[in-house]
mmCIF file of the N, C-alpha and C atoms, coordinates in Angstrom:
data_MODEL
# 
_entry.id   MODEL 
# 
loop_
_atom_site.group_PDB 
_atom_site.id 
_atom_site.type_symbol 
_atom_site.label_atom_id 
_atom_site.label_alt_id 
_atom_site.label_comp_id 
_atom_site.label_asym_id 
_atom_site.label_entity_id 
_atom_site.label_seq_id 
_atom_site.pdbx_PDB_ins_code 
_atom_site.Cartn_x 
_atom_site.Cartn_y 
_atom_site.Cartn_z 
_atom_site.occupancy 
_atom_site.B_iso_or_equiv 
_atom_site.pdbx_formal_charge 
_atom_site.auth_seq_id 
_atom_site.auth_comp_id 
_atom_site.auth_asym_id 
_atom_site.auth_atom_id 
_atom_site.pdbx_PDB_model_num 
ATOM 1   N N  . UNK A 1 1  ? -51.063 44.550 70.353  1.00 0.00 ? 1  UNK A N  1 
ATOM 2   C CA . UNK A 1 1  ? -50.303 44.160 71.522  1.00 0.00 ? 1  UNK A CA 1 
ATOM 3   C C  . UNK A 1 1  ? -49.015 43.479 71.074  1.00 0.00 ? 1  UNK A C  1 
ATOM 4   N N  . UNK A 1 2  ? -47.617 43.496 71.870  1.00 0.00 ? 2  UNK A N  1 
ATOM 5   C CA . UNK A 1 2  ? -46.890 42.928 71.485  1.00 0.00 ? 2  UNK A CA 1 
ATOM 6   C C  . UNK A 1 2  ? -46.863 41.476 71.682  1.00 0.00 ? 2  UNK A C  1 
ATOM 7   N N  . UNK A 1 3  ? -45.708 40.645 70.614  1.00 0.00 ? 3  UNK A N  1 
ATOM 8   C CA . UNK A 1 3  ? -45.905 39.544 71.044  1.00 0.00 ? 3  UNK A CA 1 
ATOM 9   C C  . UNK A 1 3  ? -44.853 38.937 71.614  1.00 0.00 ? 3  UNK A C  1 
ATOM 10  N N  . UNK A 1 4  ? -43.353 39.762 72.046  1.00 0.00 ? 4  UNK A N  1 
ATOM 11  C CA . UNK A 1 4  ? -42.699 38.538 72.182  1.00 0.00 ? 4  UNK A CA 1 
ATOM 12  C C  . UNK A 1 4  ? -42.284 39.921 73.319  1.00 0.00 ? 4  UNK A C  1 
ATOM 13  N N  . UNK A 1 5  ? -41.142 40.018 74.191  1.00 0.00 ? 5  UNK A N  1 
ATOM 14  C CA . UNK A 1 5  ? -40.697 40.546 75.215  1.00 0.00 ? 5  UNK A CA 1 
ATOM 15  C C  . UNK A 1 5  ? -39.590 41.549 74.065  1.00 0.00 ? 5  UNK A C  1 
ATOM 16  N N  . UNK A 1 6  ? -38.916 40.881 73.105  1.00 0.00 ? 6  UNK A N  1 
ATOM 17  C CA . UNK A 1 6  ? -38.403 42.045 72.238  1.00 0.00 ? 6  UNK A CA 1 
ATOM 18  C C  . UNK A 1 6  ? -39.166 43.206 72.042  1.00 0.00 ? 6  UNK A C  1 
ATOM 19  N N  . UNK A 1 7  ? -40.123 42.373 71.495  1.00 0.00 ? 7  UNK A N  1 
ATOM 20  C CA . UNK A 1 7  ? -41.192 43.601 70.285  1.00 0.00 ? 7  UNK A CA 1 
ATOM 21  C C  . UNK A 1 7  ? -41.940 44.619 71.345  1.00 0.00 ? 7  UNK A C  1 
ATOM 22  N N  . UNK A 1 8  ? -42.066 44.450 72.610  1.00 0.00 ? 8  UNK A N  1 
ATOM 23  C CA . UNK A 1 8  ? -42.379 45.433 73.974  1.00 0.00 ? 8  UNK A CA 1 
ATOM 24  C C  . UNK A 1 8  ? -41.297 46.076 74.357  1.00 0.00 ? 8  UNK A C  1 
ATOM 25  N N  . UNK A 1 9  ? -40.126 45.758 74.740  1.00 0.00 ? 9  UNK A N  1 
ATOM 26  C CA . UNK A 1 9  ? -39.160 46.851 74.729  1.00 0.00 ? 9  UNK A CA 1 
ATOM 27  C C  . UNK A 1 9  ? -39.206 47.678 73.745  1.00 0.00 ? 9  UNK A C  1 
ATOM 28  N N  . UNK A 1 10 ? -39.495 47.305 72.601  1.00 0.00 ? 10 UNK A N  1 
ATOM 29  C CA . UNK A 1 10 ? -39.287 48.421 71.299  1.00 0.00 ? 10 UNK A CA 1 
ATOM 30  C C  . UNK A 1 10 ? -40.089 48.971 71.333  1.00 0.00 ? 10 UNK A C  1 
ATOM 31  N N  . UNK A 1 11 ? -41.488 48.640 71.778  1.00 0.00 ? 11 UNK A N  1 
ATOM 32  C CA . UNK A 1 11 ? -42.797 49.488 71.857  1.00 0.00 ? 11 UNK A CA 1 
ATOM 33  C C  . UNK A 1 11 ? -42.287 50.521 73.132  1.00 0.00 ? 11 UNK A C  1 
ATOM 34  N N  . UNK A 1 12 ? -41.714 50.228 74.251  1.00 0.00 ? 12 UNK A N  1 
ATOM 35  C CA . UNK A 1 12 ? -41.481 50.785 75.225  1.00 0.00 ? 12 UNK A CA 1 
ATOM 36  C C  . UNK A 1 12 ? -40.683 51.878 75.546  1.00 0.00 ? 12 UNK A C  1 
ATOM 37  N N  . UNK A 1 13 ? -39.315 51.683 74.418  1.00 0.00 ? 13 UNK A N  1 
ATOM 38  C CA . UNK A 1 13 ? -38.845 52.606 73.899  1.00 0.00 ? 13 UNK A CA 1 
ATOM 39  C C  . UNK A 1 13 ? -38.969 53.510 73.258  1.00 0.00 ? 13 UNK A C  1 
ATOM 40  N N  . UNK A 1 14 ? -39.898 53.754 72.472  1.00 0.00 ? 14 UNK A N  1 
ATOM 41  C CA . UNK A 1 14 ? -40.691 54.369 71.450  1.00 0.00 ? 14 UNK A CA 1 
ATOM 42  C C  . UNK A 1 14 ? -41.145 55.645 72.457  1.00 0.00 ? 14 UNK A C  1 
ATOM 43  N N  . UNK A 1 15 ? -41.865 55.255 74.074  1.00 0.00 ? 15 UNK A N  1 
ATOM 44  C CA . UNK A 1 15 ? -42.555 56.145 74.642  1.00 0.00 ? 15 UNK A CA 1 
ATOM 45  C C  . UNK A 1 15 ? -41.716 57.571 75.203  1.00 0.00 ? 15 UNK A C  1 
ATOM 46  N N  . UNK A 1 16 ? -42.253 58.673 75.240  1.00 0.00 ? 16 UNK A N  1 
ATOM 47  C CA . UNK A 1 16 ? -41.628 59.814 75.683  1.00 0.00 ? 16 UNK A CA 1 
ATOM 48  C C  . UNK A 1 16 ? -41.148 59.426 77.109  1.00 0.00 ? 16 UNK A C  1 
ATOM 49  N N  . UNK A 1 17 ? -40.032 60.194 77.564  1.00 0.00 ? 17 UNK A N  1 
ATOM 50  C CA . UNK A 1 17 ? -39.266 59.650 78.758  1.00 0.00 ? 17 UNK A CA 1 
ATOM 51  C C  . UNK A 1 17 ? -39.714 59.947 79.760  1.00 0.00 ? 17 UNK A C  1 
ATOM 52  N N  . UNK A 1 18 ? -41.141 60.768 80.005  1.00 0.00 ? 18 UNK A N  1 
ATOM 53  C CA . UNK A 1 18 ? -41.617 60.379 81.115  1.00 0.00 ? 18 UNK A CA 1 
ATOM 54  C C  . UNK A 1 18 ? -42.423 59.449 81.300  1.00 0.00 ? 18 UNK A C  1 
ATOM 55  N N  . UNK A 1 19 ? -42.786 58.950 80.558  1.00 0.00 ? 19 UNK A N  1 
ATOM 56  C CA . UNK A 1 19 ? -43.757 57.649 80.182  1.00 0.00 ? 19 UNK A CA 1 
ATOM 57  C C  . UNK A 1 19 ? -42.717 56.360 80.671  1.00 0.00 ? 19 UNK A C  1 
ATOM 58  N N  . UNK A 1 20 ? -41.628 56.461 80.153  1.00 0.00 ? 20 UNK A N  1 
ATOM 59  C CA . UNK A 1 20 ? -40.763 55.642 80.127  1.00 0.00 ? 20 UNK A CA 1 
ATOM 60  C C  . UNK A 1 20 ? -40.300 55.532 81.771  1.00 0.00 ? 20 UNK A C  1 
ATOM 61  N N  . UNK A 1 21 ? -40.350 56.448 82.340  1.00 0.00 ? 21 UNK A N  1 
ATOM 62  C CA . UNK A 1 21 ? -39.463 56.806 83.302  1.00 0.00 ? 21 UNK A CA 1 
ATOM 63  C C  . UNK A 1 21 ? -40.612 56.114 84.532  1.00 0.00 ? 21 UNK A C  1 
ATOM 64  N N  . UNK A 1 22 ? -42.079 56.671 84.238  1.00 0.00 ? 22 UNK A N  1 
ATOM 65  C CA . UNK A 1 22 ? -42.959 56.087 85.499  1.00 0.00 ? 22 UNK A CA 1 
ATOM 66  C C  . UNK A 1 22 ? -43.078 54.549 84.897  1.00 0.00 ? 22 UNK A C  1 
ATOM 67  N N  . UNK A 1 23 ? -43.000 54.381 83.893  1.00 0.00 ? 23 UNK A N  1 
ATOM 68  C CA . UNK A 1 23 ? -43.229 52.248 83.776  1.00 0.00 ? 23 UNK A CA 1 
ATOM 69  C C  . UNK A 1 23 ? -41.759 51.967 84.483  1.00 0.00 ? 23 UNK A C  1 
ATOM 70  N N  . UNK A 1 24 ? -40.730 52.468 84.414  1.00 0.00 ? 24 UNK A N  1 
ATOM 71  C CA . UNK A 1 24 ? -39.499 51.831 84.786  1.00 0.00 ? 24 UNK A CA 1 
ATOM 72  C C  . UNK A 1 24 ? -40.043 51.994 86.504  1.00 0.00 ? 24 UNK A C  1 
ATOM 73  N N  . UNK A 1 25 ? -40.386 52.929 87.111  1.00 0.00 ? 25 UNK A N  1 
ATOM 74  C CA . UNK A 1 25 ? -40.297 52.894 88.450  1.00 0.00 ? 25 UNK A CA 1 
ATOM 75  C C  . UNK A 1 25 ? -41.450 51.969 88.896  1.00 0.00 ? 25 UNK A C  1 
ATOM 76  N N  . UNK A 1 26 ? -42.725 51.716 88.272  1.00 0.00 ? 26 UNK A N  1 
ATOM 77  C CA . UNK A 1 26 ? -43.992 50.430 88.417  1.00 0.00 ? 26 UNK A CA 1 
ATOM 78  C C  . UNK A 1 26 ? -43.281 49.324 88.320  1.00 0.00 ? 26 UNK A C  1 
ATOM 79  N N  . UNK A 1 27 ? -42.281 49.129 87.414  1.00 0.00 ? 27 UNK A N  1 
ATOM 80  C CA . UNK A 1 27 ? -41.743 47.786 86.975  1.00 0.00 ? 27 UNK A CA 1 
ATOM 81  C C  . UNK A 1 27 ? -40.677 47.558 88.459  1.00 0.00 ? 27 UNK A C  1 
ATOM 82  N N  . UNK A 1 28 ? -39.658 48.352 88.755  1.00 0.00 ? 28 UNK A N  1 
ATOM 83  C CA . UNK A 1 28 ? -38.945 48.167 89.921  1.00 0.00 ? 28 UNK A CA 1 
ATOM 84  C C  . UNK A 1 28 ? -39.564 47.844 91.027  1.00 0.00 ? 28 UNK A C  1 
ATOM 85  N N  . UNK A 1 29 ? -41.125 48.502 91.210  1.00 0.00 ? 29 UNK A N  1 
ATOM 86  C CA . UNK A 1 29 ? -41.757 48.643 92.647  1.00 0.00 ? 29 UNK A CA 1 
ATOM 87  C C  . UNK A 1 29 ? -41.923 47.225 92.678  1.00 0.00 ? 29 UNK A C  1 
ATOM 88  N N  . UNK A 1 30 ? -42.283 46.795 91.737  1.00 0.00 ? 30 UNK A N  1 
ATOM 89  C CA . UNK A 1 30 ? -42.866 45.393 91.810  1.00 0.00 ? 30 UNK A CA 1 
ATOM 90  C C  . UNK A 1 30 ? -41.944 44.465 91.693  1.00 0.00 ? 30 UNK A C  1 
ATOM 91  N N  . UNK A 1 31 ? -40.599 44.930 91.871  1.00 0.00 ? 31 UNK A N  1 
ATOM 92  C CA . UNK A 1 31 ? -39.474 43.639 92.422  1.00 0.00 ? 31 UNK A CA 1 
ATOM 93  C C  . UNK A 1 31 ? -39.579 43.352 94.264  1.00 0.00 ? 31 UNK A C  1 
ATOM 94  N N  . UNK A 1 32 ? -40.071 44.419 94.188  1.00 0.00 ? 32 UNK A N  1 
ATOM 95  C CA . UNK A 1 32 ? -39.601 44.738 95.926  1.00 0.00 ? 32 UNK A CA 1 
ATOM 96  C C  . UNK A 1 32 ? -40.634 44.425 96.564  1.00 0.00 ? 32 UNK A C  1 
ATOM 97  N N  . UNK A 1 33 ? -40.502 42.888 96.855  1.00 0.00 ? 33 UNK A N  1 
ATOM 98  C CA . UNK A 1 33 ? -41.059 42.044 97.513  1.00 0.00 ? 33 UNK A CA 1 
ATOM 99  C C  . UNK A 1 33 ? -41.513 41.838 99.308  1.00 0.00 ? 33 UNK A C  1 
ATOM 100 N N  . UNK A 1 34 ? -40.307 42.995 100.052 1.00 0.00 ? 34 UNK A N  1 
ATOM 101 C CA . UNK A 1 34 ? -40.036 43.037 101.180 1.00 0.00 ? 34 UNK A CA 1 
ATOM 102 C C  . UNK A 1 34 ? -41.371 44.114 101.666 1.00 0.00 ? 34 UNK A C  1 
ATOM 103 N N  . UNK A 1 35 ? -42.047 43.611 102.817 1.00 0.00 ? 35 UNK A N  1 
ATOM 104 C CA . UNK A 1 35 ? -42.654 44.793 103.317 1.00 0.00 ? 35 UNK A CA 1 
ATOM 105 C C  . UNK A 1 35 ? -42.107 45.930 104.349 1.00 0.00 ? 35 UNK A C  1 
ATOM 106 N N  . UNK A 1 36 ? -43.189 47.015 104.589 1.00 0.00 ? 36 UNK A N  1 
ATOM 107 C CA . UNK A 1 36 ? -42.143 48.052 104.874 1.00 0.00 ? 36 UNK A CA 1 
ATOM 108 C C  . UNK A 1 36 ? -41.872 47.767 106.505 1.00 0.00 ? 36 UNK A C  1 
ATOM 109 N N  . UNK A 1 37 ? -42.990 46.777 107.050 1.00 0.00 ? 37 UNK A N  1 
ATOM 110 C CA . UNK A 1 37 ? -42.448 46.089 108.426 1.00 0.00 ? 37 UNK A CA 1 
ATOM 111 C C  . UNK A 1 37 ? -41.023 45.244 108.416 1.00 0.00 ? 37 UNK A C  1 
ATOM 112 N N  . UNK A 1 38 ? -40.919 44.499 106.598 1.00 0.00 ? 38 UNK A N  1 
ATOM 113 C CA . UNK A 1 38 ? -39.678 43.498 107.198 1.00 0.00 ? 38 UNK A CA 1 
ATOM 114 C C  . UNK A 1 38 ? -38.059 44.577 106.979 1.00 0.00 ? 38 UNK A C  1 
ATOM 115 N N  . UNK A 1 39 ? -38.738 45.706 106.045 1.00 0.00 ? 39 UNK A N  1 
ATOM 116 C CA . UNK A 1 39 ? -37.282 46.387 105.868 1.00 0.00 ? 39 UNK A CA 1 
ATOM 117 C C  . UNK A 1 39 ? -37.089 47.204 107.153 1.00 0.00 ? 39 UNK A C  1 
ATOM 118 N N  . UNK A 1 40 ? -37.628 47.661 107.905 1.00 0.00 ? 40 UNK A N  1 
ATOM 119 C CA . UNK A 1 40 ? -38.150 47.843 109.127 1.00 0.00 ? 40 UNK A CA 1 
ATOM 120 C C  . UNK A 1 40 ? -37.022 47.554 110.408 1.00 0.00 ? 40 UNK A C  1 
ATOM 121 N N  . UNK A 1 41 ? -37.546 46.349 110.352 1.00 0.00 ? 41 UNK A N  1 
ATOM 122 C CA . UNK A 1 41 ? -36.942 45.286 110.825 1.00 0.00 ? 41 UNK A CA 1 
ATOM 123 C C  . UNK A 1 41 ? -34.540 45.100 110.582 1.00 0.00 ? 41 UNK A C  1 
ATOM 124 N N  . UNK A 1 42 ? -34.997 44.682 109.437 1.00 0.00 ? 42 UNK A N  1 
ATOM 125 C CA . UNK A 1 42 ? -33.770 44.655 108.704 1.00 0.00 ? 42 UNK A CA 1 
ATOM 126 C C  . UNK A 1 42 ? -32.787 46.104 108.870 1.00 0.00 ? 42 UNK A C  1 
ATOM 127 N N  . UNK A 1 43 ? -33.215 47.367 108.837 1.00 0.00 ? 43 UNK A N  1 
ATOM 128 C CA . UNK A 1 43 ? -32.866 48.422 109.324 1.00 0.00 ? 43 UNK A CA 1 
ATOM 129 C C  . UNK A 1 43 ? -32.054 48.368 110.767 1.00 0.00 ? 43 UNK A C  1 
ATOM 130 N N  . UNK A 1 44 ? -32.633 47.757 111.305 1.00 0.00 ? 44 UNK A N  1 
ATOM 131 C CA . UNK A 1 44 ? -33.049 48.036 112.897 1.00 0.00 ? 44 UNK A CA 1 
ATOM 132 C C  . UNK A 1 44 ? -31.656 46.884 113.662 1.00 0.00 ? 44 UNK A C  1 
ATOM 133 N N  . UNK A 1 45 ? -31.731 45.539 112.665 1.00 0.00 ? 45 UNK A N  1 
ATOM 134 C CA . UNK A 1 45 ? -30.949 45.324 112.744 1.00 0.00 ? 45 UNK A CA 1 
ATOM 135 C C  . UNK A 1 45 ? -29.247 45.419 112.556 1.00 0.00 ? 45 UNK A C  1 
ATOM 136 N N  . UNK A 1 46 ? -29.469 46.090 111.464 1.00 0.00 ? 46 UNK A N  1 
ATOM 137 C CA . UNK A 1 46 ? -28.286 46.420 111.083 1.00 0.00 ? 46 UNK A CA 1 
ATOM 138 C C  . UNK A 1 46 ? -27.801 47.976 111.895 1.00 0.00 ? 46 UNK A C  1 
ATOM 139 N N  . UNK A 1 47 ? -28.479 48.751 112.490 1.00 0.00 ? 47 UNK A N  1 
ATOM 140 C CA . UNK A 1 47 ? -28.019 49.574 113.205 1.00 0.00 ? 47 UNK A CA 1 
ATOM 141 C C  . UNK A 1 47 ? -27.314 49.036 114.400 1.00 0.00 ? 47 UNK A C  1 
ATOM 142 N N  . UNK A 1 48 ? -28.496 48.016 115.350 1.00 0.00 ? 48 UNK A N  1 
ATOM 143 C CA . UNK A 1 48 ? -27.590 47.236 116.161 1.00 0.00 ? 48 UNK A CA 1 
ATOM 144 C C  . UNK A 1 48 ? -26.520 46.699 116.434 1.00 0.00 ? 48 UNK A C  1 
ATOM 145 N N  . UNK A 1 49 ? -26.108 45.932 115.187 1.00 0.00 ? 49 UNK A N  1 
ATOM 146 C CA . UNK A 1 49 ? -25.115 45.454 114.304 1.00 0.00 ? 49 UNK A CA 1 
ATOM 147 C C  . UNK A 1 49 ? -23.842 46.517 114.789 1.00 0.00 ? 49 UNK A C  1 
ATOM 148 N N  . UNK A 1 50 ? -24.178 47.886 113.671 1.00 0.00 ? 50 UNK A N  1 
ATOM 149 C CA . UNK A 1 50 ? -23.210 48.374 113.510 1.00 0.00 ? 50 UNK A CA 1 
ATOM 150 C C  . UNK A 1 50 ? -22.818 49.138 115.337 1.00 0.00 ? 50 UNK A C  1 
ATOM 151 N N  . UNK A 1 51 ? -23.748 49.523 115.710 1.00 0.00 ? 51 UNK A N  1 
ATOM 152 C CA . UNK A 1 51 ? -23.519 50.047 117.486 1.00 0.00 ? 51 UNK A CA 1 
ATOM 153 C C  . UNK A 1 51 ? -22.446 48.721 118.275 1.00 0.00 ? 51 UNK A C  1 
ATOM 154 N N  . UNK A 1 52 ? -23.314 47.410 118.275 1.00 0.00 ? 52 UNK A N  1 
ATOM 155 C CA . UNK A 1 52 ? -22.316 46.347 118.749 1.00 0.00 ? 52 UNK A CA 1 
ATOM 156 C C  . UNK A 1 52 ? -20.920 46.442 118.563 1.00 0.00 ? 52 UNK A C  1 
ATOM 157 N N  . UNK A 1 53 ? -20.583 47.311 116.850 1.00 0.00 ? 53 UNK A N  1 
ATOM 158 C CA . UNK A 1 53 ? -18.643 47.165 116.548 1.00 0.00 ? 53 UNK A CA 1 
ATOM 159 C C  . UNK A 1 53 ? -18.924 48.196 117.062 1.00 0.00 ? 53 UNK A C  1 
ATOM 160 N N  . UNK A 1 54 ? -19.735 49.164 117.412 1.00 0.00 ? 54 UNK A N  1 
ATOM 161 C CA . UNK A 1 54 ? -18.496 50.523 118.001 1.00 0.00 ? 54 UNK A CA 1 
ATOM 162 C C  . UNK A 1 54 ? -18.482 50.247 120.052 1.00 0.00 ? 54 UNK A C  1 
ATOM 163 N N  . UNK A 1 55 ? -19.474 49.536 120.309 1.00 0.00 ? 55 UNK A N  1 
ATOM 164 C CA . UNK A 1 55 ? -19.174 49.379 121.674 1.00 0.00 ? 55 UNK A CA 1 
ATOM 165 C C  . UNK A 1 55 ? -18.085 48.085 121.885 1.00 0.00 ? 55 UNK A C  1 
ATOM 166 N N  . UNK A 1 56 ? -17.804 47.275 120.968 1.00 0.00 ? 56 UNK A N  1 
ATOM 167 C CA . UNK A 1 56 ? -17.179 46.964 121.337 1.00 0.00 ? 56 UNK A CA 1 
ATOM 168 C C  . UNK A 1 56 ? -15.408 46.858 120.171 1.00 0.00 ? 56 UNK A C  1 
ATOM 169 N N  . UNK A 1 57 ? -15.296 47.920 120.100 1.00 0.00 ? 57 UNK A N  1 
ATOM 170 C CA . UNK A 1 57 ? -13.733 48.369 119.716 1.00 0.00 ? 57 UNK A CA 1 
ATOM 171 C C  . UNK A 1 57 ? -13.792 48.087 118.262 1.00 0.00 ? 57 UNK A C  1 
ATOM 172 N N  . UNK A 1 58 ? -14.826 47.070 117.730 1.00 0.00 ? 58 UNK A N  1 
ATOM 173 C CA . UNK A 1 58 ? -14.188 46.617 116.369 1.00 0.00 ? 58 UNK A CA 1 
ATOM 174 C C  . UNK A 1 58 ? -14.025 47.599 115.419 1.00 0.00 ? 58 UNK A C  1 
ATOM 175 N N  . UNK A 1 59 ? -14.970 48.751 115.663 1.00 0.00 ? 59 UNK A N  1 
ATOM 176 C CA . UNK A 1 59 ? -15.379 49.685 114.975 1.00 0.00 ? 59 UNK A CA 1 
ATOM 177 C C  . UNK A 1 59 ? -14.700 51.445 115.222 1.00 0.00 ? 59 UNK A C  1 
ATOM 178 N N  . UNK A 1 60 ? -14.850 52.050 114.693 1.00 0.00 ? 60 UNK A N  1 
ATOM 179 C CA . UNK A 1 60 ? -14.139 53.396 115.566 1.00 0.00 ? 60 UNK A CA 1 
ATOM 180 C C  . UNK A 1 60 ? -15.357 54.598 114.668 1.00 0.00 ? 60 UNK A C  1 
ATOM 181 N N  . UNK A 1 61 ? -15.856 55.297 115.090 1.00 0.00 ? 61 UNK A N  1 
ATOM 182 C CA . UNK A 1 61 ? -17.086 56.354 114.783 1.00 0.00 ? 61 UNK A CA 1 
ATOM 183 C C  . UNK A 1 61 ? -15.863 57.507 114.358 1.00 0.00 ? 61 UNK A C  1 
ATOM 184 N N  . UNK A 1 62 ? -16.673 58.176 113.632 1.00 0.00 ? 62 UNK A N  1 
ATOM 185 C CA . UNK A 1 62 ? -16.266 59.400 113.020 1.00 0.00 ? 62 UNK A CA 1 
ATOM 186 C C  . UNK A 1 62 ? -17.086 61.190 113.537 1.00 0.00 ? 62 UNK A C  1 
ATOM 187 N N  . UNK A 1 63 ? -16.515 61.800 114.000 1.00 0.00 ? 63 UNK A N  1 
ATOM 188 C CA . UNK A 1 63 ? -17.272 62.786 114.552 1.00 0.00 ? 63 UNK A CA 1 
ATOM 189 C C  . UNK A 1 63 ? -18.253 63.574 113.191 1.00 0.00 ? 63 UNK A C  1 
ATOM 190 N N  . UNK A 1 64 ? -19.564 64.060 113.031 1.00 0.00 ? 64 UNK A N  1 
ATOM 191 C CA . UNK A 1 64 ? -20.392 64.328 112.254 1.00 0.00 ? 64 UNK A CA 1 
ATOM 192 C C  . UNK A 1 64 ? -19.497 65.547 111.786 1.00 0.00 ? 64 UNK A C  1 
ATOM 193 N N  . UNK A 1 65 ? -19.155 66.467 112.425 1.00 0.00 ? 65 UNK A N  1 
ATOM 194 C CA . UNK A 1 65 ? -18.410 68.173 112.200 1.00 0.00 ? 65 UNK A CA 1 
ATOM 195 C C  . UNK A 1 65 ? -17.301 67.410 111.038 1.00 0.00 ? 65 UNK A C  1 
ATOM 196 N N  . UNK A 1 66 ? -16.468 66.302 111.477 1.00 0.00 ? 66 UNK A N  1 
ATOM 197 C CA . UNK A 1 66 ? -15.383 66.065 110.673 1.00 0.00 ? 66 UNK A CA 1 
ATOM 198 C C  . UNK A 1 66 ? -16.131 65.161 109.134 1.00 0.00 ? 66 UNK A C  1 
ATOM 199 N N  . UNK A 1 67 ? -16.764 64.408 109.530 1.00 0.00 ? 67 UNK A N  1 
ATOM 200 C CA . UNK A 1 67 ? -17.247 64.205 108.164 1.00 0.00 ? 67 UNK A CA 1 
ATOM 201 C C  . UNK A 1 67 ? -18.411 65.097 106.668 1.00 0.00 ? 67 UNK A C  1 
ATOM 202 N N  . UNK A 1 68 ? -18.761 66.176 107.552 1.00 0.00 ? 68 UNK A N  1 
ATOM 203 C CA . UNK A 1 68 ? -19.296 67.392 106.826 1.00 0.00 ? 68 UNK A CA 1 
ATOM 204 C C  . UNK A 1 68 ? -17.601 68.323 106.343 1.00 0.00 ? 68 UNK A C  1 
ATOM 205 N N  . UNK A 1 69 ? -17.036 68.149 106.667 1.00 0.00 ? 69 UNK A N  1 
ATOM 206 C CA . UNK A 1 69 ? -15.766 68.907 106.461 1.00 0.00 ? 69 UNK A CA 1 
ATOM 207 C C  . UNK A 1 69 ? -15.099 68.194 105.571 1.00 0.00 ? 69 UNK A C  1 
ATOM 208 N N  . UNK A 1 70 ? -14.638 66.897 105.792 1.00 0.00 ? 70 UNK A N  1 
ATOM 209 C CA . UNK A 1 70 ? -14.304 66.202 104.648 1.00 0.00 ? 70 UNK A CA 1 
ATOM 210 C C  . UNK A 1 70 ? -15.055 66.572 103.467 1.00 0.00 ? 70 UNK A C  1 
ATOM 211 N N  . UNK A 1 71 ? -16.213 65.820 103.721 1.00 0.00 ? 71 UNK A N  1 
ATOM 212 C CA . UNK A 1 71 ? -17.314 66.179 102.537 1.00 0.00 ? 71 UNK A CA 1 
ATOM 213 C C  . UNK A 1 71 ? -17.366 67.150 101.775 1.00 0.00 ? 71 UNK A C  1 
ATOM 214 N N  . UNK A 1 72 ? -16.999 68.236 102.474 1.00 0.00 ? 72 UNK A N  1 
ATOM 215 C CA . UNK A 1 72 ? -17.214 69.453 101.648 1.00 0.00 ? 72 UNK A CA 1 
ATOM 216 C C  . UNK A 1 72 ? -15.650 69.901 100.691 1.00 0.00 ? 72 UNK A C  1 
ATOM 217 N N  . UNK A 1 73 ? -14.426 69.287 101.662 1.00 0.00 ? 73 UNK A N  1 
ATOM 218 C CA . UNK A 1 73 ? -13.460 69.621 100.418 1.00 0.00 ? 73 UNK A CA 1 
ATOM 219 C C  . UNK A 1 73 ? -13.439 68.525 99.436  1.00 0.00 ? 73 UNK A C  1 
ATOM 220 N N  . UNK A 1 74 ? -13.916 67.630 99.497  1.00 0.00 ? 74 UNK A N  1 
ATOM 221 C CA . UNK A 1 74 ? -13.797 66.526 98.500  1.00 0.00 ? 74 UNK A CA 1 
ATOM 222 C C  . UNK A 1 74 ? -14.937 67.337 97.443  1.00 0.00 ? 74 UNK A C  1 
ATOM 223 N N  . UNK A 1 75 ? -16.010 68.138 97.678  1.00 0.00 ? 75 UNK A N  1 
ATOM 224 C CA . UNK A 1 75 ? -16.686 68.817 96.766  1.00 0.00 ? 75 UNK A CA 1 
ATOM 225 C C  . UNK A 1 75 ? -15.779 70.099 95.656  1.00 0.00 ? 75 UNK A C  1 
ATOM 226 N N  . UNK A 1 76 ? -15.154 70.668 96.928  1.00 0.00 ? 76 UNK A N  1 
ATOM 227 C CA . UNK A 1 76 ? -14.369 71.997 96.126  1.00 0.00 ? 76 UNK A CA 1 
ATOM 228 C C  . UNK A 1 76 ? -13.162 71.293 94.778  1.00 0.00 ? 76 UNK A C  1 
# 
């Protein structure tokens, strides 16, 4: 087993990159402290949020047709 947080990265590195790749995504999951009710939530607000600037002027919406069109010459 390793002993210090160095000598585990180096062990960690060592592993083939899909090995590597599912500990990196276990290791992230387990930052994310929020449940999927409070992101939920937080979502929900921030849609509100953003509806409030467009009903009331602060904001100005973009038609969907024109931003698929943009989108697509910024691709070519």
């Amino acid at each position: 087993m390793a002993e210090t947080a160095k000598d585990l990265e180096s062990e960690i590195l060592r592993l083939p990159a899909a090995a590597r790749a599912r500990l990196a995504e276990r290791l992230l999951a387990s930052l994310d402290t929020e449940t999927d009710a409070q992101i939920e939530e937080l979502w929900l607000a921030e849609a509100e949020r953003r509806l409030d600037e467009l009903e009331s002027a602060h904001a100005t919406g973009i038609a969907a047709d024109q931003v698929i069109k943009d989108a697509r010459s910024k691709l070519r």
